[in-house]
N, CA and C of each residue as an Amber inpcrd file, in Angstrom:
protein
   477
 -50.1540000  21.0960000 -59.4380000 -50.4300000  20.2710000 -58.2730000
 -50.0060000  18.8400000 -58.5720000 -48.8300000  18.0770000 -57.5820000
 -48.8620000  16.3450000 -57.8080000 -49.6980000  16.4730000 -56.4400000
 -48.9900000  15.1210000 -56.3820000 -49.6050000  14.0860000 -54.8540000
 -48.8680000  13.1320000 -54.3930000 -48.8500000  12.8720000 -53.4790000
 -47.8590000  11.8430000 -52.2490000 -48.2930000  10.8260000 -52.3710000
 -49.7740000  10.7560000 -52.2450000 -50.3670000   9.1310000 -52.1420000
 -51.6250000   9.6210000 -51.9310000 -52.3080000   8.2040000 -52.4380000
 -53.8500000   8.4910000 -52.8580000 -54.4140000   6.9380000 -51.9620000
 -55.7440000   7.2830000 -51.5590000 -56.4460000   6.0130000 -51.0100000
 -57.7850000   5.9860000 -51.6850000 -58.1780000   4.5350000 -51.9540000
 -59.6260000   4.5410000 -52.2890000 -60.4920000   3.8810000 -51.5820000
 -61.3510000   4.6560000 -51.2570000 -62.6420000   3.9750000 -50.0170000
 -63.8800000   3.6000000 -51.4140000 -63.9040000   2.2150000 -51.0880000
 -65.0400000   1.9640000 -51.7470000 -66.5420000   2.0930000 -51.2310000
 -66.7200000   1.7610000 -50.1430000 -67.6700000   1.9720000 -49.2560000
 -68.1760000   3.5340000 -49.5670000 -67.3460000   4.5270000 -49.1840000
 -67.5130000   6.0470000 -49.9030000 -67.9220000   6.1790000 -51.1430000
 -67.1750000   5.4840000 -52.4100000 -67.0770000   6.0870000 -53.7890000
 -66.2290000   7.0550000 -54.1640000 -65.0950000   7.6420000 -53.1600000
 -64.4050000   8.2500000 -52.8860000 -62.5920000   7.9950000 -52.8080000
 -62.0360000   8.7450000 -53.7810000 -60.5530000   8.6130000 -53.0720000
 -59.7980000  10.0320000 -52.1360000 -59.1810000   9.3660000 -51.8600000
 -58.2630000  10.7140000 -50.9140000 -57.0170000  11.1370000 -51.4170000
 -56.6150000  12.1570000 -51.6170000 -55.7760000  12.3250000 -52.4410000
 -54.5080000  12.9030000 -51.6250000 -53.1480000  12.8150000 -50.9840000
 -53.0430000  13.6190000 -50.4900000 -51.6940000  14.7990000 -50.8580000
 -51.2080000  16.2560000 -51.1850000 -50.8520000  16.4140000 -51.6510000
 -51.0540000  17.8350000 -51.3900000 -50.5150000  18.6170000 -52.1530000
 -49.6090000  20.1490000 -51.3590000 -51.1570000  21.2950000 -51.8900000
 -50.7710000  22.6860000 -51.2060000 -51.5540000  23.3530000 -52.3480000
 -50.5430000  24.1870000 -53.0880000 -51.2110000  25.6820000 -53.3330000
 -50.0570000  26.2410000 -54.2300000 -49.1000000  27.1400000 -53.3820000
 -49.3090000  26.7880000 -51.9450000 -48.1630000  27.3230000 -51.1840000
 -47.0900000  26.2350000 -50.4470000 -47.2280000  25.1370000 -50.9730000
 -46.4670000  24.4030000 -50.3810000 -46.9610000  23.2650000 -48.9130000
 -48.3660000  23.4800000 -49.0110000 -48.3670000  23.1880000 -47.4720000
 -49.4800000  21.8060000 -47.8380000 -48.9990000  20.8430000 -46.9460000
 -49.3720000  19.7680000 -47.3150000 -50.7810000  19.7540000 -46.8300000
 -52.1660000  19.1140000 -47.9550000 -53.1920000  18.4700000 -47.5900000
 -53.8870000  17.7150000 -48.1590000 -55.3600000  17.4020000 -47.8290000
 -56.0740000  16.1750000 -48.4550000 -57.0320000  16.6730000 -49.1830000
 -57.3380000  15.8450000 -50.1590000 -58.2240000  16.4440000 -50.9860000
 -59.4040000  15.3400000 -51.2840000 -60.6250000  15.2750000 -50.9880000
 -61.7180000  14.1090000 -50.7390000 -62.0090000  14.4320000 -52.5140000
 -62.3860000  13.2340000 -52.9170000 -63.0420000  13.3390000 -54.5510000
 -63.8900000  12.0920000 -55.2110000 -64.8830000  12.2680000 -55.3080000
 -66.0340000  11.3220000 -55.3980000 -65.8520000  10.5220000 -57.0450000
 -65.7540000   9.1640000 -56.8890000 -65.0890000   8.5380000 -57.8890000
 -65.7570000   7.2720000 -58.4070000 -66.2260000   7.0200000 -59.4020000
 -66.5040000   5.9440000 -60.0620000 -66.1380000   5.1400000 -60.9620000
 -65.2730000   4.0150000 -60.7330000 -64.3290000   3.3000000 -61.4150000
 -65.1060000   2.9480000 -63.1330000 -64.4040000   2.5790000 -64.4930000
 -64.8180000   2.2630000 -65.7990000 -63.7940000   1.3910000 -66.0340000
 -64.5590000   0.7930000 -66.9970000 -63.6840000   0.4710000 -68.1040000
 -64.2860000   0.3160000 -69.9120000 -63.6490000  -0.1340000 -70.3570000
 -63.9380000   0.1650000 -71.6700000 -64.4240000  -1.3110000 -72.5270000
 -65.3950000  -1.6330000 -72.8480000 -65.5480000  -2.7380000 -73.9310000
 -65.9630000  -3.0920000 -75.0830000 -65.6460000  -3.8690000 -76.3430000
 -65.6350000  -3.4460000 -77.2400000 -67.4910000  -3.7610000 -77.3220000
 -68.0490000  -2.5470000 -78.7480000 -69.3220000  -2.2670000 -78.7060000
 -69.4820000  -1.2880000 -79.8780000 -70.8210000  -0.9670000 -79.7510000
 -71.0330000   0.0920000 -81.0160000 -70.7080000   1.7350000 -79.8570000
 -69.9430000   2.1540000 -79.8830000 -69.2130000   3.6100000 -78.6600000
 -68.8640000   4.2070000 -79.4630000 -68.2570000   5.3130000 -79.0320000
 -67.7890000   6.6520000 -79.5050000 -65.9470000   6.6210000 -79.6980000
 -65.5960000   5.5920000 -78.4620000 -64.2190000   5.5250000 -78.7580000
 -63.5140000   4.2450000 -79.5850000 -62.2040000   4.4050000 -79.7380000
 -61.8940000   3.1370000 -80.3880000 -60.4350000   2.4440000 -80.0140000
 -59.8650000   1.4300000 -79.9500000 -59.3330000   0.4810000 -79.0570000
 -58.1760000   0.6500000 -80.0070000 -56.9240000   0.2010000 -79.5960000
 -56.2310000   0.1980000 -80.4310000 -55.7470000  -1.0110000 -81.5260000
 -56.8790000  -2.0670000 -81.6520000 -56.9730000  -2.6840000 -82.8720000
 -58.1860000  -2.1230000 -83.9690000 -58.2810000  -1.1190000 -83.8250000
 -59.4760000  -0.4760000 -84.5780000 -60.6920000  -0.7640000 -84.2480000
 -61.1880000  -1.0820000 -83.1700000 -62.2600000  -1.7690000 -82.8730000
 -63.2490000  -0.5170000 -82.0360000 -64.5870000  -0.7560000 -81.9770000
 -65.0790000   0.5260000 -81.6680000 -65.6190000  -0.1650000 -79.9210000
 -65.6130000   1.0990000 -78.9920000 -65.4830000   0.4470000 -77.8610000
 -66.7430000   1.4020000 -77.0300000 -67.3080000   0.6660000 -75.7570000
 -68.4160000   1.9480000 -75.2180000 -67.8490000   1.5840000 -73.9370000
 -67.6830000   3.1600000 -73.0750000 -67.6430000   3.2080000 -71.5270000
 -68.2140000   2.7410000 -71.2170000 -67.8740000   1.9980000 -69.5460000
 -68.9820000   1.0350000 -68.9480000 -68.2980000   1.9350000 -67.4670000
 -69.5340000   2.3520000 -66.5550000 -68.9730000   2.8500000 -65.5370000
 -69.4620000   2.0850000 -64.4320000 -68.7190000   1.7480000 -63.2700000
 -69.6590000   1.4690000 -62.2600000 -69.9600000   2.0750000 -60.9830000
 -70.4590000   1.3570000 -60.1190000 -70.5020000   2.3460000 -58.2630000
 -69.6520000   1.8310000 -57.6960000 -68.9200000   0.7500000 -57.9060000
 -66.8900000   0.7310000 -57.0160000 -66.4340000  -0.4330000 -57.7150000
 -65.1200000  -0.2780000 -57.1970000 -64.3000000  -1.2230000 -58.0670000
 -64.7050000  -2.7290000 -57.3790000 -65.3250000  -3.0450000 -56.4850000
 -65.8290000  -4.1190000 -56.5710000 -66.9940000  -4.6770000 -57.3530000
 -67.9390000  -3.7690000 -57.7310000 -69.0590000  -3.6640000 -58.8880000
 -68.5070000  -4.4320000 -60.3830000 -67.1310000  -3.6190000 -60.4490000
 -66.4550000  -3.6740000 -62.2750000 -65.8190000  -4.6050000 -61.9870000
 -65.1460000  -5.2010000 -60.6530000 -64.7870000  -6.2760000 -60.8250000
 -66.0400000  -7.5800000 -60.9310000 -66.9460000  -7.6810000 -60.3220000
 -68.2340000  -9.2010000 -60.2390000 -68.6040000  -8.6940000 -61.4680000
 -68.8680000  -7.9640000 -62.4440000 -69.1860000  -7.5630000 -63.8430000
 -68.1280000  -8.5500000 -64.4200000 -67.0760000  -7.9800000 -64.6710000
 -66.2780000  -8.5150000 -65.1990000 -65.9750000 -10.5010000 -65.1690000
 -66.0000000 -10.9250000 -63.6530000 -66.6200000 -12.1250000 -63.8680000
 -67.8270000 -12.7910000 -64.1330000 -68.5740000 -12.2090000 -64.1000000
 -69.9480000 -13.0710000 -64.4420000 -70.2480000 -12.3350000 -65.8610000
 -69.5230000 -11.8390000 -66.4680000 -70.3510000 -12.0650000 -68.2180000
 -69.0930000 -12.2930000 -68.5000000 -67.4370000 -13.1150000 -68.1530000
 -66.2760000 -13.3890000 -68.2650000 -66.0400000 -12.8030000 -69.9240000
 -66.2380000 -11.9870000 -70.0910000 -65.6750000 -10.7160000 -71.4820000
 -64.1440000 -10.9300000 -71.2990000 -63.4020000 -11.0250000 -72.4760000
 -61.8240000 -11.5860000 -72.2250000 -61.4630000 -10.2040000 -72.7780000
 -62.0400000  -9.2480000 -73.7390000 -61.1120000  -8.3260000 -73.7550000
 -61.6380000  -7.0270000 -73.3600000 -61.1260000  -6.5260000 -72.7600000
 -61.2070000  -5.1280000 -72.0590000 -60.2940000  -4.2200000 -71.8470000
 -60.5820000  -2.5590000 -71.8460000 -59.3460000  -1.9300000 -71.7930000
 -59.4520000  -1.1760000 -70.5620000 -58.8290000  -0.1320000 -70.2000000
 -58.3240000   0.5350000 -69.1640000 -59.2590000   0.0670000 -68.1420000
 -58.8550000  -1.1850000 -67.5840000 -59.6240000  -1.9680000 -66.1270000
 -58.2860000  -1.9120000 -65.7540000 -57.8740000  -0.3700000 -65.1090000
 -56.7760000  -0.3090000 -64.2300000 -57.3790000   0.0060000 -62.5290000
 -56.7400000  -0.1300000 -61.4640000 -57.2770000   0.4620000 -60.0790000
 -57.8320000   1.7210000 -60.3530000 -58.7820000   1.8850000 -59.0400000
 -59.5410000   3.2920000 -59.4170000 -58.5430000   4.4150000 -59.1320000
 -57.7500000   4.4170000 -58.0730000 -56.5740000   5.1960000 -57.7210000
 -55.4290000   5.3700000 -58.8020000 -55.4990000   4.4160000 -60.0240000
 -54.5030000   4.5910000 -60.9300000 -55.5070000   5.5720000 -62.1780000
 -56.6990000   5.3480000 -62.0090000 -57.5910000   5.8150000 -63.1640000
 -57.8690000   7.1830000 -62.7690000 -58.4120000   7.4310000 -61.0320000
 -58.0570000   9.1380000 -61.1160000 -57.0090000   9.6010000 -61.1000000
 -55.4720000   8.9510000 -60.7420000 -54.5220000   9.7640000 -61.3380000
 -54.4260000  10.2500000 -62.4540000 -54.5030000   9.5300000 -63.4210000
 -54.3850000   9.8880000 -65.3170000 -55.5300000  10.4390000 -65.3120000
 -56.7710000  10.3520000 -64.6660000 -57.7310000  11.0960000 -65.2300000
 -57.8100000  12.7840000 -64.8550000 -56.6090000  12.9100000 -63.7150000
 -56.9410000  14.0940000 -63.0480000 -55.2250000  14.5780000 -63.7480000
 -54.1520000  14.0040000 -63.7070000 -52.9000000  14.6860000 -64.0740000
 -51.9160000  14.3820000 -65.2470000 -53.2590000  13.8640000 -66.4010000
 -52.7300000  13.5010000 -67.7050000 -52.1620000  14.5150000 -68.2530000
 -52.6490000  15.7000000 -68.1520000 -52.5140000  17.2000000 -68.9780000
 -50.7930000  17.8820000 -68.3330000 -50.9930000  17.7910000 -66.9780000
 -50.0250000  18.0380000 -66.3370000 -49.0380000  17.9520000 -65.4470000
 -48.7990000  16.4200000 -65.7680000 -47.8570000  15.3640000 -65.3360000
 -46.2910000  15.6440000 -65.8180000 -46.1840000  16.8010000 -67.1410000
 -44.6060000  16.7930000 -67.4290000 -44.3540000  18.1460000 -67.1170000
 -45.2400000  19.0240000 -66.3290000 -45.0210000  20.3730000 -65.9620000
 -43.6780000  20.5660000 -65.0730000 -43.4210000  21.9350000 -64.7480000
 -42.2430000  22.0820000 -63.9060000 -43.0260000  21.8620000 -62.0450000
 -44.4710000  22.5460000 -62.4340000 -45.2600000  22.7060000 -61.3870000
 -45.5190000  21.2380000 -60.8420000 -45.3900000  20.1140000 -61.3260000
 -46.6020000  19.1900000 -61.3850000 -45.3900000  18.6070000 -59.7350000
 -43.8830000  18.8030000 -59.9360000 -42.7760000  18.3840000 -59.8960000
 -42.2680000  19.3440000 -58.4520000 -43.2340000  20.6320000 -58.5360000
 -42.4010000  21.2030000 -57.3910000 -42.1410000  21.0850000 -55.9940000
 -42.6600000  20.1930000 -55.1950000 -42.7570000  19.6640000 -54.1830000
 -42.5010000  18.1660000 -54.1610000 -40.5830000  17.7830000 -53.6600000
 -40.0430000  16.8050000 -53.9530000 -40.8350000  15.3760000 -52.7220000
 -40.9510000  14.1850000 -53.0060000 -41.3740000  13.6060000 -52.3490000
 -40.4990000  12.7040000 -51.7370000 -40.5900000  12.4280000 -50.0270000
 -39.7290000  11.9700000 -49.3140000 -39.4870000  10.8990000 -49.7360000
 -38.3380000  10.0900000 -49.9860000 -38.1920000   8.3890000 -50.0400000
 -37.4300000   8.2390000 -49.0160000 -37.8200000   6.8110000 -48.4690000
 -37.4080000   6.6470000 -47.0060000 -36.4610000   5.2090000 -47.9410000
 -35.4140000   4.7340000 -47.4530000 -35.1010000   3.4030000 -48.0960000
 -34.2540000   3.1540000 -46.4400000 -34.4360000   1.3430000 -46.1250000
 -34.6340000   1.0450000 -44.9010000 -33.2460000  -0.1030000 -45.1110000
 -31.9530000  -0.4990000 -44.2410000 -31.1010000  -1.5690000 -44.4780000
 -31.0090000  -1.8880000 -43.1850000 -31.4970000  -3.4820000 -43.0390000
 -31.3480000  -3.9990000 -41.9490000 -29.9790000  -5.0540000 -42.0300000
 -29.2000000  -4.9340000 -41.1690000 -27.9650000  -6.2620000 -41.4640000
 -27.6220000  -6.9390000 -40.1350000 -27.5590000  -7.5470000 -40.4350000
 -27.9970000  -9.1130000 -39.2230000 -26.4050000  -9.7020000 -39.0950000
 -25.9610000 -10.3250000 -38.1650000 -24.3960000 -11.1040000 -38.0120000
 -24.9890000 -12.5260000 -38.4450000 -24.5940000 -13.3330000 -39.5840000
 -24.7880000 -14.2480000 -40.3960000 -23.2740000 -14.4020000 -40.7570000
 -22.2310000 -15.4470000 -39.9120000 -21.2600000 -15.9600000 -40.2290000
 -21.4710000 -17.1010000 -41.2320000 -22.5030000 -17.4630000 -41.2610000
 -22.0630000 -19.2860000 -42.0760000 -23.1950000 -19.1770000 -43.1570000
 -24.3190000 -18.6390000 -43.1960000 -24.7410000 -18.9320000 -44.5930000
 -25.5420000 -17.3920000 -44.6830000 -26.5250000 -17.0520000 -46.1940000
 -27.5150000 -16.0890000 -46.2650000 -28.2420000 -15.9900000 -45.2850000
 -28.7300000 -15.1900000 -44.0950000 -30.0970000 -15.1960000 -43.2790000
 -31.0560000 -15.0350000 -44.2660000 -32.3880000 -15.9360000 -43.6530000
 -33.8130000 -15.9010000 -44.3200000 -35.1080000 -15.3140000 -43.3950000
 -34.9100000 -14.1550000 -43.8190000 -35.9280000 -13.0480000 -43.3390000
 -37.3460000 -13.7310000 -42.6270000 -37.5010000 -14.7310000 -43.2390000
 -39.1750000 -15.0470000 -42.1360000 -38.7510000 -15.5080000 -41.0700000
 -37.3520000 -16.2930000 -41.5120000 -37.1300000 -17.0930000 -39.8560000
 -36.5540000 -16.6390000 -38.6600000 -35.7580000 -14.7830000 -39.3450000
 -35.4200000 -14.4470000 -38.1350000 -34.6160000 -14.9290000 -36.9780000
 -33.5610000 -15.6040000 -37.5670000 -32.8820000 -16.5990000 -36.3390000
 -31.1610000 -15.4130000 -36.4620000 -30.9780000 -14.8060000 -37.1370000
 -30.0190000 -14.0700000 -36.2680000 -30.2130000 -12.4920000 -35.5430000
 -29.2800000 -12.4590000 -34.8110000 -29.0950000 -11.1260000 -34.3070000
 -29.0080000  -9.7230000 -35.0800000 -29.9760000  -9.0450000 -35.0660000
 -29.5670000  -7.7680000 -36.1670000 -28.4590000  -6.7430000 -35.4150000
 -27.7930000  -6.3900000 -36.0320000 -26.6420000  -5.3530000 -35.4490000
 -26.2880000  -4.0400000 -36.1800000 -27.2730000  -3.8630000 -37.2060000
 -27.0510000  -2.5240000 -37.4970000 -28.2190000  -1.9860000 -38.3260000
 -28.5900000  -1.1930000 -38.4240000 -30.2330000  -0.5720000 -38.8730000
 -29.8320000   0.9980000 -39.5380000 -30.2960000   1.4250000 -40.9850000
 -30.0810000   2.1360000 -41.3190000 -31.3240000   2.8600000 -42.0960000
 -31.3110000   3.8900000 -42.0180000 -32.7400000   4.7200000 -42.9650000
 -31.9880000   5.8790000 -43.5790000 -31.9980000   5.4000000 -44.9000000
 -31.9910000   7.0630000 -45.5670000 -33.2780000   7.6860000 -46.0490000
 -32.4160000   8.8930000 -46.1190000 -34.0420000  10.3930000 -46.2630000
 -33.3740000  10.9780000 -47.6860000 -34.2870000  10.8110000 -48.4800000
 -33.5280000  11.1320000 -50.1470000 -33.9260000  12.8690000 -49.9270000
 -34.6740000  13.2270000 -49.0350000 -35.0580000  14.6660000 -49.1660000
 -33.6900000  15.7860000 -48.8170000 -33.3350000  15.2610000 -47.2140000
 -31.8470000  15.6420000 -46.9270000 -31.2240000  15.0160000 -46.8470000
 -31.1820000  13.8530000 -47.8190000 -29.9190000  13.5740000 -48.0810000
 -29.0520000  12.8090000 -46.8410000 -29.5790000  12.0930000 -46.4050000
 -28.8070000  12.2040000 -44.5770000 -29.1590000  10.7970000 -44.3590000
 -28.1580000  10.0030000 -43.5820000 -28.4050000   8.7860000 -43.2020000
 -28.5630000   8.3020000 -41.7320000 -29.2950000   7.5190000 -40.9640000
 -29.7300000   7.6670000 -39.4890000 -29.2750000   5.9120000 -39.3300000
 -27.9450000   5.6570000 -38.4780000 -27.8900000   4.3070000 -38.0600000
 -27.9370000   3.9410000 -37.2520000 -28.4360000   3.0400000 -36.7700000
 -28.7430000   2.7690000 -35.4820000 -27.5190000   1.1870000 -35.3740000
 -26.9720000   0.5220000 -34.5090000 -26.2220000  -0.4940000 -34.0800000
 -26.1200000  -0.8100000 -33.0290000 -25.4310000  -1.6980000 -33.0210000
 -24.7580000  -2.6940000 -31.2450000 -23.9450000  -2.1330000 -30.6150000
 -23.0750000  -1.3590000 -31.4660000 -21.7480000  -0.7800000 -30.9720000
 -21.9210000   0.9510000 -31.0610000 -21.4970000   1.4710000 -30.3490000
 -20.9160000   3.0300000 -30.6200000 -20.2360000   2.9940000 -31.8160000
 -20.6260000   4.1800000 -32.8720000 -19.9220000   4.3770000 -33.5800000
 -20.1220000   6.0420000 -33.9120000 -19.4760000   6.6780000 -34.2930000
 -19.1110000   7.9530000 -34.4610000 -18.5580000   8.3630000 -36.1920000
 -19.6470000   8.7800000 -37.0610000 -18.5050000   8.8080000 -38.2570000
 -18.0610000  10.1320000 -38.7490000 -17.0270000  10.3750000 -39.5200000
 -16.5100000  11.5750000 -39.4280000 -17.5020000  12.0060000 -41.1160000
 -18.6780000  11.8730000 -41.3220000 -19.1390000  12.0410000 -42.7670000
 -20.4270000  13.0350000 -42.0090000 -20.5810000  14.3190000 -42.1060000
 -21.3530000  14.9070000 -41.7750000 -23.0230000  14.3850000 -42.1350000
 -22.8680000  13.6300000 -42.9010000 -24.3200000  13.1780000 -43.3430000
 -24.8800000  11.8470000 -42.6760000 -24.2210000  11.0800000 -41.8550000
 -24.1330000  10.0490000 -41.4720000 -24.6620000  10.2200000 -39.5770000
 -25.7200000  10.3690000 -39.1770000 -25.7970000  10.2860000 -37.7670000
 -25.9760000   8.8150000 -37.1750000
């Protein structure tokens, strides 16, 4: 099993996971979550300057974050997002599988191009005309343009 994308509701304690089952068919998966991190202490684990370290868990990542400022502790370890911490915590084992991999994930990549005769256009200001709009789909492979003008191309992948 991977996943497409994950959300974390703090309010819940919960992330959403969302992602295929073992037939291919896409869904969500609810999973009750409590963000950690690690600081050094008399613990069971140990840091990688040899130092001995104890889990610290909390009730959301806003909790581990006001912790973290008000006793301002400078060193700490895996205080990654909670959505990055149940990933590794849920697909450390089987992240280099063939399975983990079998359901390819869409990438959308977006090119906007604007008529700019005289200098770079600057995207906030929006002062030229856009004239051609493009989206590729890495899944099929296929490109969708949109423009000012009719155009027709003879590249089967190109609508």
């Amino acid at each position: 099993m991977s996943y497409r994308n994950i959300y974390y509701n703090g309010k819940e304690r919960s992330v959403t996971l969302f992602t295929w089952d073992k037939d291919g068919k896409r869904i969500k998966v609810d999973a009750s979550v409590d963000p950690y991190l690690y600081i050094e202490g008399k613990g069971d684990y140990e840091s990688i300057y040899g130092t001995k370290l104890v889990k610290k868990i909390f009730r959301t990542q806003y909790d581990r974050y006001k912790y973290l400022k008000d006793t301002n502790i400078k060193r700490v370890f895996d205080n990654f997002p909670v959505t990055q911490q149940y990933l590794i915590d849920t697909f450390w084992q089987t992240n280099e599988t063939q399975e983990f991999a079998q359901h390819p994930i869409k990438v959308m990549f977006l090119d906007i191009e604007v008529y700019a005769p005289d200098d770079f256009p600057h995207a906030n200001q929006a002062n030229e005309p856009v004239n051609v709009i493009t989206i590729y789909d890495s899944l099929h492979k296929k490109y969708l343009t949109w423009g000012i003008k009719e155009y027709i191309s003879e590249d089967h992948n190109v609508k």
